[in-house]
N, C-alpha and C positions, 0 to 999 in steps of 0.2 A: 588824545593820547591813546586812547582804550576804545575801538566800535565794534557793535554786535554784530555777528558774522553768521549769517546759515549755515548748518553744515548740512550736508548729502541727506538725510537722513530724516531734515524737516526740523529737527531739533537747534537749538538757538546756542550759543558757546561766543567767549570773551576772548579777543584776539587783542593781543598786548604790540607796543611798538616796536618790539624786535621779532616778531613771530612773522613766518610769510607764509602766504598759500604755498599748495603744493605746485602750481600752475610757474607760483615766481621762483620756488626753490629749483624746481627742475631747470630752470632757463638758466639761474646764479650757478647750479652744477656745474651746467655746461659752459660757460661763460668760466669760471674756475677751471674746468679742464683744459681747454684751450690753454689758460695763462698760466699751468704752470707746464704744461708742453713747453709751449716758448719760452718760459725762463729756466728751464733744464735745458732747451735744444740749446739757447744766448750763454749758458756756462760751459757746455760740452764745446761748444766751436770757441769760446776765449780760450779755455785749458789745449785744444786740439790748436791753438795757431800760438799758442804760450811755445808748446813741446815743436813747434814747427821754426819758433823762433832760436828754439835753445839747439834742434837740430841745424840751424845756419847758422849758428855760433860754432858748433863743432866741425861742419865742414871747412873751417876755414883751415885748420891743421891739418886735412887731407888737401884741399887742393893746392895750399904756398906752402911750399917749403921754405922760403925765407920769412924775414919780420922785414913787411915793407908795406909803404901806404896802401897800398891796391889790398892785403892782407888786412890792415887794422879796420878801411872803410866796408871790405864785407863783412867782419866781425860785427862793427856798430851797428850796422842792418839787422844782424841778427836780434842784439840789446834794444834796437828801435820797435825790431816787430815784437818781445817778448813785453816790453814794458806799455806798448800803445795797446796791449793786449789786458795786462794789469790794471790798465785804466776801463779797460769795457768791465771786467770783474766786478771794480768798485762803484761802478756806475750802475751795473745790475742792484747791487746789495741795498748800495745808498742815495742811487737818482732820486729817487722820493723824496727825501729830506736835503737835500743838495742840489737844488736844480741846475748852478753854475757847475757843476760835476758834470751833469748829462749835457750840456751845450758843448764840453769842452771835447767829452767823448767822443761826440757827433763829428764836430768839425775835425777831430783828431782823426777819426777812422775814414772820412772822405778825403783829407788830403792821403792818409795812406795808401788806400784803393789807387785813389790818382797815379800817385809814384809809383805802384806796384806794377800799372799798367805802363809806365813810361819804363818803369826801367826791364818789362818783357820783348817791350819792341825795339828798345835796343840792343839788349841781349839777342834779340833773336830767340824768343824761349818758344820750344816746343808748344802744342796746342794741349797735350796732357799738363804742365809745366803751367802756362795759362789759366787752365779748370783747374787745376787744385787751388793756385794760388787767388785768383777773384773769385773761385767761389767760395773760398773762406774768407777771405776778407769782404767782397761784398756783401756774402749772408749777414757777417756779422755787423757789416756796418745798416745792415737794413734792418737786421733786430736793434741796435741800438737807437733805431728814429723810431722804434714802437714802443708806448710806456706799457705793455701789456708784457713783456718780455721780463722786465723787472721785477722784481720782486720785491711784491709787499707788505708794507708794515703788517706785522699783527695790530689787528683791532680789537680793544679788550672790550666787553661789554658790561652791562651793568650786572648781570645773571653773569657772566663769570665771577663777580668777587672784586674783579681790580679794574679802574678808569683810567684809560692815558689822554692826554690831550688831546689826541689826533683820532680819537674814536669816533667822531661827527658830532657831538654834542659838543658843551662847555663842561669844564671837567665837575665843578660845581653843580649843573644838571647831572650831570652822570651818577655822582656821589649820592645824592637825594634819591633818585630812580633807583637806586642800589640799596638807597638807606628801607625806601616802599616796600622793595620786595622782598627784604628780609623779615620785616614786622608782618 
């Protein structure tokens, strides 16, 4: 649990089982910058295709003027793209603990992508029209196939005070290790 570590200096020091060299903290930094990049970029593109979805809910009142099917089916498009979008949010927050949440994401935002693309080439959608619309829906459905995107649990440690299950130990270890280093 506990080995004696050199330091720089020649002098000998007690390095405990949560403590890391500076060598692995630098790499964990970096490693943490990246992941919460990608899980700020994974909720900026869900909210930015949420307001994209509620923006093709409201176009539907400018472009029909009547209430008819062709009106109701581009409305539900919009409800499709805002809520398949709802589902990437929850899948950031709580993939972790819900692993059937992120499978469904997944397969949820590929078939979207799919349809997105079937229904530009039959619209005939512009190439601007195109780029906005896969590349927000494929960014995000390629952040959804990364668990690094997600956002993760706090891990509590025993030096913080409180143990959760999912800290890497058993929580019974945890407690002990916590009970050590307060005596």
């Amino acid at each position: 649990m506990f080995e004696l570590v050199g330091a720089p200096s020649g002098s000998m020091r007690w390095r405990g089982f949560f403590q890391l060299s500076h060598e692995e903290l630098s790499g964990r930094q970096k490693q943490n910058s990246v992941r919460i990049k990608m899980t700020k970029l994974y909720a900026i593109a869900g909210w930015a295709i949420i307001a994209f979805g509620v923006v093709h809910m409201l176009a539907t009142f400018r472009l029909f003027h009547a209430f008819n099917n062709a009106a109701l089916w581009f409305f539900s498009g919009g409800i499709a793209i805002a809520l398949t979008r709802v589902l990437n949010l929850l899948q950031r927050a709580y993939g972790h603990v819900a692993p059937g949440l992120r499978k469904v994401c997944i397969g949820t935002n590929i078939v979207m992508t799919i349809f997105a693309f079937l229904s530009g080439v039959v619209t005939h959608a512009s190439l601007a029209q195109f780029a906005l619309v896969l590349g927000l829906l494929g960014g995000t459905t390629t952040l959804s196939l990364s668990r690094a995107a997600m956002k993760q649990p706090r891990i509590l440690t025993p030096r913080s005070g409180r143990c959760r299950r999912n800290a890497g130990m058993s929580f019974a270890r945890c407690k002990q290790s916590h009970a050590a280093i307060v005596r």
